[in-house]
C-alpha positions in Angstrom: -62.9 5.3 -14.6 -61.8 1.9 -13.6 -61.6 -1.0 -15.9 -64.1 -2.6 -13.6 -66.4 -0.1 -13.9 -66.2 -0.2 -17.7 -69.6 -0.7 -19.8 -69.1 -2.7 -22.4 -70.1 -0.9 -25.7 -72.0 -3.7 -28.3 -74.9 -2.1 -29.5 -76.9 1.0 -30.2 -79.7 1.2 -27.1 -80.7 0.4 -24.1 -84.0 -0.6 -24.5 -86.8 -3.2 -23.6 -89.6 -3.6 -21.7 -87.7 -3.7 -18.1 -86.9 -0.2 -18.9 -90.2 1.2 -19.4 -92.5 1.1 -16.3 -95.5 2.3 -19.0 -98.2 -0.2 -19.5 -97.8 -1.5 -23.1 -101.6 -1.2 -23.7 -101.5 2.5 -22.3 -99.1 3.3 -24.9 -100.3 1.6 -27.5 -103.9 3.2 -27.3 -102.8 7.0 -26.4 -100.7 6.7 -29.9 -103.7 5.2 -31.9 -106.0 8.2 -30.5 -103.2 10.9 -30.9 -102.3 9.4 -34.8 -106.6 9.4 -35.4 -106.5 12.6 -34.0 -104.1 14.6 -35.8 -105.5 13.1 -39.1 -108.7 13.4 -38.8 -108.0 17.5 -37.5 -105.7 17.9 -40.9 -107.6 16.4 -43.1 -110.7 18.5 -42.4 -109.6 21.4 -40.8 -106.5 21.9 -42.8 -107.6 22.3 -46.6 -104.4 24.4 -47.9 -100.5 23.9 -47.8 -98.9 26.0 -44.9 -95.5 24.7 -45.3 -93.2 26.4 -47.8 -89.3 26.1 -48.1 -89.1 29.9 -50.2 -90.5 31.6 -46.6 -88.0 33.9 -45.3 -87.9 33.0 -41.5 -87.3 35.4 -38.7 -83.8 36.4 -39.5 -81.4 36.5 -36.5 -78.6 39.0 -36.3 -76.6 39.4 -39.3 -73.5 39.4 -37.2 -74.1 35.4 -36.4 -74.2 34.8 -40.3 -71.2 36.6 -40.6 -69.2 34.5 -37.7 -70.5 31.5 -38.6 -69.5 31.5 -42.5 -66.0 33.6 -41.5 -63.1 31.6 -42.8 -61.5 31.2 -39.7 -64.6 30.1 -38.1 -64.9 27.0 -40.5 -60.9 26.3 -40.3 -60.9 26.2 -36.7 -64.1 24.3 -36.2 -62.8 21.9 -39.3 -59.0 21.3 -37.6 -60.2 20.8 -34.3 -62.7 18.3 -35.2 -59.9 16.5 -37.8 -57.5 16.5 -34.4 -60.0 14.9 -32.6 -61.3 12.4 -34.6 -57.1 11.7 -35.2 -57.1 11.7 -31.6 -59.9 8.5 -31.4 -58.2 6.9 -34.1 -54.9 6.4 -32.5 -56.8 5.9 -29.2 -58.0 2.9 -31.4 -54.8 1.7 -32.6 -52.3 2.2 -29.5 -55.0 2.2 -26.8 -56.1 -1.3 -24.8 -56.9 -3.5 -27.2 -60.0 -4.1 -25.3 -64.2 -3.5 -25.4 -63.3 -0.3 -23.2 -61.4 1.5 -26.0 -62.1 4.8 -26.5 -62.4 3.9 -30.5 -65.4 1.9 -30.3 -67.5 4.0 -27.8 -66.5 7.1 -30.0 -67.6 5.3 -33.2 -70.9 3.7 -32.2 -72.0 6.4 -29.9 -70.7 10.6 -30.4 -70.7 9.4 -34.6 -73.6 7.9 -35.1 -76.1 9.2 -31.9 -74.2 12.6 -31.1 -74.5 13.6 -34.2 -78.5 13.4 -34.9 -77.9 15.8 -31.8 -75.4 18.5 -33.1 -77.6 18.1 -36.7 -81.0 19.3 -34.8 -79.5 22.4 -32.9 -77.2 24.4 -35.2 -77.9 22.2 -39.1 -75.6 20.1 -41.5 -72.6 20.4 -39.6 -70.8 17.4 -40.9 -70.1 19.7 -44.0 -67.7 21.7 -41.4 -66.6 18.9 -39.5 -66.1 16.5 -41.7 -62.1 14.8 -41.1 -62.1 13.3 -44.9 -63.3 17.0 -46.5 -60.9 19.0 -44.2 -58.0 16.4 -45.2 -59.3 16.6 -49.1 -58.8 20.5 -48.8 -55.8 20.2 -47.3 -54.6 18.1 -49.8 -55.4 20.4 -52.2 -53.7 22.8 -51.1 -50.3 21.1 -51.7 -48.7 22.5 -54.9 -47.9 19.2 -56.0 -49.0 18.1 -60.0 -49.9 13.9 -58.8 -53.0 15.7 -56.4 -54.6 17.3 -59.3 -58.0 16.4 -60.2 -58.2 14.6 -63.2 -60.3 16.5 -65.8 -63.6 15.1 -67.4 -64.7 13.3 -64.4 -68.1 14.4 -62.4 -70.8 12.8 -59.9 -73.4 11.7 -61.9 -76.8 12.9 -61.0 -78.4 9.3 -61.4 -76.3 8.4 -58.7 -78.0 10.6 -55.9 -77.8 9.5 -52.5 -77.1 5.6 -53.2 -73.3 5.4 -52.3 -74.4 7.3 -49.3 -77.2 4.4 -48.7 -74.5 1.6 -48.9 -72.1 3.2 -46.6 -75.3 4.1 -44.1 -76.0 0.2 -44.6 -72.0 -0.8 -44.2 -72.4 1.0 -40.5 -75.1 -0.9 -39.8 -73.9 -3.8 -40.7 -70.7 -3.8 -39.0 -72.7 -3.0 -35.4 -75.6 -4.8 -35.9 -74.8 -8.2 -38.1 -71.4 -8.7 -38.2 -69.8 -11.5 -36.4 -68.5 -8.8 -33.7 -69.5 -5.1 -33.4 -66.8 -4.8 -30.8 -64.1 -5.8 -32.7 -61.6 -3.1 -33.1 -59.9 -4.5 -36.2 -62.7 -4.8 -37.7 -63.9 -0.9 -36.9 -60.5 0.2 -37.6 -61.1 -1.6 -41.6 -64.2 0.0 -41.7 -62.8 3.7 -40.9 -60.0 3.0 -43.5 -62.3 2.2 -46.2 -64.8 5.0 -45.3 -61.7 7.1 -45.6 -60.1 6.0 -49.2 -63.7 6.2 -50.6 -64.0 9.5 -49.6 -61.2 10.8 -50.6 -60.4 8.9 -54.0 -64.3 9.8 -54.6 -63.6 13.9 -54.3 -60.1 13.5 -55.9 -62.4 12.0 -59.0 -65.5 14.1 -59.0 -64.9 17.2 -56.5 -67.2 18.2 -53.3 -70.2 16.6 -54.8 -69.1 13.3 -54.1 -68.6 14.5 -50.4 -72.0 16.3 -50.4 -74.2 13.1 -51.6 -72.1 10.3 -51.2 -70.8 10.6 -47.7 -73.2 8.5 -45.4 -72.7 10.6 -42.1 -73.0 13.8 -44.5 -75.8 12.6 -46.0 -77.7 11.4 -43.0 -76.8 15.3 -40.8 -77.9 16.8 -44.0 -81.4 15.0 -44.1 -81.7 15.4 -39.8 -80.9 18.7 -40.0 -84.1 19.5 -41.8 -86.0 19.2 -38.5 -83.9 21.6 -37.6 -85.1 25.5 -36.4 -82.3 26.8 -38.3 -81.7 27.6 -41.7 -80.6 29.9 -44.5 -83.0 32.2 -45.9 -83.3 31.0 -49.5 -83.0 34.7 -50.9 -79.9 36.7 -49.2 -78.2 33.7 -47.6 -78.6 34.9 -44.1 -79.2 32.1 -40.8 -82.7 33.0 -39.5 -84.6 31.0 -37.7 -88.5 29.2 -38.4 -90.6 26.9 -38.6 -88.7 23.0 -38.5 -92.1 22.1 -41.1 -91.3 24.5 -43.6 -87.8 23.2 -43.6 -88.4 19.9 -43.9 -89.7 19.9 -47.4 -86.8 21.4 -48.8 -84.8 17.8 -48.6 -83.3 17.4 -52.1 -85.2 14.8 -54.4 -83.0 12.8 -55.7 -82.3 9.1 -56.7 -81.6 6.9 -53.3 -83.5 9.3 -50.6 -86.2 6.9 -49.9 -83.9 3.6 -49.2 -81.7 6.6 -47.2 -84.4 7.1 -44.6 -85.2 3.3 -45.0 -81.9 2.3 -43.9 -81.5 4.9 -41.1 -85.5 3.5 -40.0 -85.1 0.0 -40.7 -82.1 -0.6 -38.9 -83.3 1.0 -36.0 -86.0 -1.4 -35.9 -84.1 -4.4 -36.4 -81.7 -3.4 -33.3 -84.6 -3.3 -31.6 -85.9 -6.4 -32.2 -82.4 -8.2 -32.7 -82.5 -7.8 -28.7 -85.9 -9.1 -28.4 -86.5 -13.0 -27.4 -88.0 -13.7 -30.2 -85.4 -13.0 -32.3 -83.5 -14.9 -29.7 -84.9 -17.7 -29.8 -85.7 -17.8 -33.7 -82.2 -17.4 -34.4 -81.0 -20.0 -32.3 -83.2 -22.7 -33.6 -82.3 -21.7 -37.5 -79.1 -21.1 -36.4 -78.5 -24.7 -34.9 -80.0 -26.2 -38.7 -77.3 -24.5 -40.8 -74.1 -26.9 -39.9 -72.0 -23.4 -40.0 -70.1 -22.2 -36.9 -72.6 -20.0 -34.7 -71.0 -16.8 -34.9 -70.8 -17.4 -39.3 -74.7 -18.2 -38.7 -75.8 -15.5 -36.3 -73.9 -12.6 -38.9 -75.5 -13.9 -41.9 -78.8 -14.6 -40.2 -78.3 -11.0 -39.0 -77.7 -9.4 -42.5 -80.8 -11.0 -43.9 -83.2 -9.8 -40.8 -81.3 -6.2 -41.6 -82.2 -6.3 -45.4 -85.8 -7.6 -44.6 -86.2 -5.0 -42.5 -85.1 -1.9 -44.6 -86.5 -3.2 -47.3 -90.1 -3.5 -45.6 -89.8 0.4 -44.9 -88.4 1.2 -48.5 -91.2 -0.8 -50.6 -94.0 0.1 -48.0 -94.1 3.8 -48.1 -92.8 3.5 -52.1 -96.3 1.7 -52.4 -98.1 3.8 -49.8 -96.9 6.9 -51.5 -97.7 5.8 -54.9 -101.4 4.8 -54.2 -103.5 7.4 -55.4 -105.7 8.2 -57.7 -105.4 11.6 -60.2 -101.4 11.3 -61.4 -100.3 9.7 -64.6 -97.2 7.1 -64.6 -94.4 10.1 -64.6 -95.8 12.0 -61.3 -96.7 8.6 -59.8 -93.1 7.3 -60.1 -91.8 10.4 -58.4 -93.7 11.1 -55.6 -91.9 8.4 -52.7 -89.0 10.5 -53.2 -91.1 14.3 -53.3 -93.0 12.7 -49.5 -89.5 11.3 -48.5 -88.9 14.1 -45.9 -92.2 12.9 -43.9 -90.3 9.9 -42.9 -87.4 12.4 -41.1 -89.4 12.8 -38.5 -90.3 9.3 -38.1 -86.3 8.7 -38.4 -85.5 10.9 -35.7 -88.0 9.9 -32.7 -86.9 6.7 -33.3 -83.6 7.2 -32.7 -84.0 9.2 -29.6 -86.3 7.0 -28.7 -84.2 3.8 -28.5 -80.7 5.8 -28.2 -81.0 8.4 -25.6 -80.1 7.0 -22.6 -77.6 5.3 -24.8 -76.4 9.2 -25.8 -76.3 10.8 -22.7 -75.0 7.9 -20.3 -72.8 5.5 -22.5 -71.7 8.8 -24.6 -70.2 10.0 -20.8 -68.4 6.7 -20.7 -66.9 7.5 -24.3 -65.9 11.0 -23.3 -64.1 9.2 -20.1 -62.3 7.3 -21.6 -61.0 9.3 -24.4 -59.0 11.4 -21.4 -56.7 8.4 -20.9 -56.9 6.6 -24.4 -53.3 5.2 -24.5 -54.4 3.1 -20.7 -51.1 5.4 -19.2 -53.3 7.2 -16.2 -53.5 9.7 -18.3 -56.3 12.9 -16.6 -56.8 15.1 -19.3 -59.1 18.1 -18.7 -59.4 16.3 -15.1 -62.4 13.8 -16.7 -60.5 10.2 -16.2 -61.3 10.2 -12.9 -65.0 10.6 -13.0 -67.7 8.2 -13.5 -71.0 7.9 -15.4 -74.1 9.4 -14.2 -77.0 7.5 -15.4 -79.2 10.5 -15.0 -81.9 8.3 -17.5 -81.5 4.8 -16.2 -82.1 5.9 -12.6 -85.6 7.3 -13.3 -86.9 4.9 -15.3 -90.6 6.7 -15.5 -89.0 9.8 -16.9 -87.0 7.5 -19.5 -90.0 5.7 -20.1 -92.3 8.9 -21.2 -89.5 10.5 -23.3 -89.2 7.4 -25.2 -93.0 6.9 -25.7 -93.1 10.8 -26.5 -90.2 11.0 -29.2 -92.3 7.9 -31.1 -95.6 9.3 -31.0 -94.5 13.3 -31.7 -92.6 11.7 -34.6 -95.5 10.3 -36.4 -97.5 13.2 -36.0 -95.0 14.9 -37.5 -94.9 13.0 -40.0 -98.5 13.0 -40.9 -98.8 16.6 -40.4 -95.9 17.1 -43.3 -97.1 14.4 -45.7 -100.8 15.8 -45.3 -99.5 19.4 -46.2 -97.8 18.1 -49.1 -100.2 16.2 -50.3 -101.9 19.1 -50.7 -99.6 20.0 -53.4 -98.7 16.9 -55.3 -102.4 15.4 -55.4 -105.2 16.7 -57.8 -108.2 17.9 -55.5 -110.1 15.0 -56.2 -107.9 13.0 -54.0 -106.2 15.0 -51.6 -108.0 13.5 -49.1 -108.3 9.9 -50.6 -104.7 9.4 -51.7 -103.5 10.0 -48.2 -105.1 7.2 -46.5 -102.7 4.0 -47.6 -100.0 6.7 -46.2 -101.9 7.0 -42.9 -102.5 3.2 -42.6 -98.6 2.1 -43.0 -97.8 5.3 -40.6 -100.0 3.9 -37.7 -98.1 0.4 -38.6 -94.4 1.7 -38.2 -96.1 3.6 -34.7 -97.2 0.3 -33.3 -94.5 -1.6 -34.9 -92.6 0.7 -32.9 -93.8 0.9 -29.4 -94.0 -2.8 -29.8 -90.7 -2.9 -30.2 -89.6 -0.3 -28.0 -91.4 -2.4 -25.1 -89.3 -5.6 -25.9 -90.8 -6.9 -28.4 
């Protein structure tokens, strides 16, 4: 691809109102009648949980369980994905020191889209293709006495998923609020501290520390609960089922709601950072603080990132904690036992505001990773072909896709906080204790499409 024709890669999506052709009002009321709907079907038609994580599935053919969990399998899967992520890194260090490296495109787009993606089809798969945890096994590996795990040390259960929240928020941060997303120096610092975290972390407390405090493993982990497949709970074996009686079997543990409230609220916040009201907010406060813009913008940025999280986190903590029937103990716990009703939620909106982003600026990445080094290099024959914006060049079709993956998320959502809600509430307010729930869900829908359409 020619440098000409290079797309500068800034932020997440493409979004805004100029991309979607759907009348604003249109969408708004087909997701207000299809949220009523679904509630008002569930929470008079559907008067029993459905959804359990102990049901066996359809199991699939042992001979898939027994290729996918084969040691050689893993190891191959596991080195090829360490070579290629080596392969972006030095793309990102030797290659043109420009917005059209391969590093940047790679980073903001196959990490952080790609692998929502590759979590939905076929699970966790950051466990296996995890660089830092195939380097950690390598390392030890090596007969040497200095590598040994110190004794005594563990991951504290108190800790849960918050490391994995801050790194989650440090990736945001560094796309969405620092003084530039497209610096690579500034990726580059990122990837090395992601990468002595992880690895002093495991040397300290073992595979846990990869398991809960690894942001990218952390947020497949929680995707890949939407997910049709899974192990059967009993033998071990990959069958196949039902995505909602996955999805409750997301661990409960301290740090899952501001997970999903990171991974939601900053999705929001890019989609109103782009908006003209931000604009034109941030330009007037910007112009009172007698700093130098781009100091202004990034901390005006990091505040309007924090507001926003923390809007999703303390909302649905409230909206999940306003019922009647539970003393202070079950009260206290249940944000974090309806946590995985906000996956769904977390997952339209990505595709939602990230899939033409995925499939056309994710070609651009792939493009420019066969000549990474700027030699005319035309590896696998790929350099010399150019991006196909399949999405952008049928705007209609983009526009319904985006509008679908919203309002399918939400009733998703309500359809897996109703059904366990059937569980966790006495029957005296199964019904009751889910409307705050349903109110703040039909806000983060219109919220939403409101930014979805450009604010």
């Amino acid at each position: 691809m020619s440098t000409g024709r290079a797309t500068v890669v800034l932020a997440h999506g493409l979004g805004g109102s100029s991309d979607l052709p759907v009348p604003y009002a249109y969408a708004m009321v087909g997701a207000a009648w299809a949220l009523t709907f679904t509630f008002a079907l569930v929470a008079f038609a559907w008067r029993r949980p459905r959804f359990d994580p102990l049901k066996p599935g359809h199991p699939l053919p042992a001979a898939l369980t027994t290729l996918v969990d084969a040691r050689v399998t893993r190891w191959t899967v596991a080195v090829a994905a360490l070579a290629f992520a080596m392969w972006v890194v030095l793309a990102g260090v030797w290659g043109p020191q420009t917005q059209s490296n391969a590093l940047l495109g790679a980073f903001y787009v196959l990490l952080w889209v790609g692998l929502v993606a590759l979590s939905l089809l076929f699970g966790p798969v950051w466990r296996v293709i995890s660089p830092m945890r195939t380097v950690y096994l390598l390392l030890r590996r090596i007969p040497l006495r200095r590598l040994r795990r110190p004794g005594g040390l563990s991951y504290r259960e108190g800790w849960g998923y918050r490391p994995a929240a801050v790194g989650l928020f440090a990736f945001v941060w560094v796309e969405l609020a620092s003084p530039n997303s497209a610096s690579l120096p500034a990726v580059r610092a990122w990837l090395l501290i992601y990468a002595v975290a992880m690895l002093v972390g495991a040397w300290l407390c073992g595979q846990r520390w990869l398991a809960r405090a690894d942001p990218f493993g952390v947020y497949s982990m929680a995707v890949s609960r939407l997910s049709p497949f899974r192990r059967n709970p009993t033998t071990g074996k990959i069958v196949i089922g039902n995505p909602f009686d996955h999805l409750p079997s997301l661990p409960v543990r301290p740090g899952v709601v501001v997970t999903l409230a990171v991974l939601l609220g900053s999705t929001a916040f890019d989609s109103f950072s782009s908006s003209p009201t931000w604009r034109g907010f941030a330009d007037g406060i910007s112009r009172g603080f007698g700093m130098a813009p781009t100091v202004s913008s990034s901390a005006l940025r990091t505040v309007g990132l924090i507001v926003f999280i923390s809007v999703v986190a303390v909302s649905f903590s409230l909206a999940a904690r306003a019922t009647g029937g539970v003393d202070r103990d079950r009260r206290r716990a249940l944000p974090g036992r309806m946590a995985h009703s906000l996956i769904p939620i977390v997952v339209g909106y990505i595709f939602a505001h990230y899939l033409s982003y995925l499939v056309e600026r994710g070609q651009q990445a792939v493009i420019a990773l066969a000549d990474p080094f700027g030699r005319g290099w035309n590896l696998l024959g790929l350099a010399h072909l150019h991006v196909a914006y399949v999405l952008s060049a049928h705007p209609q079709v983009l526009a319904a896709i985006k509008v679908a993956c919203v309002v399918t998320g939400h009733i998703m959502a309500v359809i897996a906080a109703h059904d366990r809600a059937l569980r966790l509430l006495p029957a005296g307010h199964q019904l009751t204790g889910q409307l705050t729930m349903m109110l703040v869900m039909v806000g983060y829908t219109f919220t939403g499409l409101y930014l979805l359409f450009g604010g």
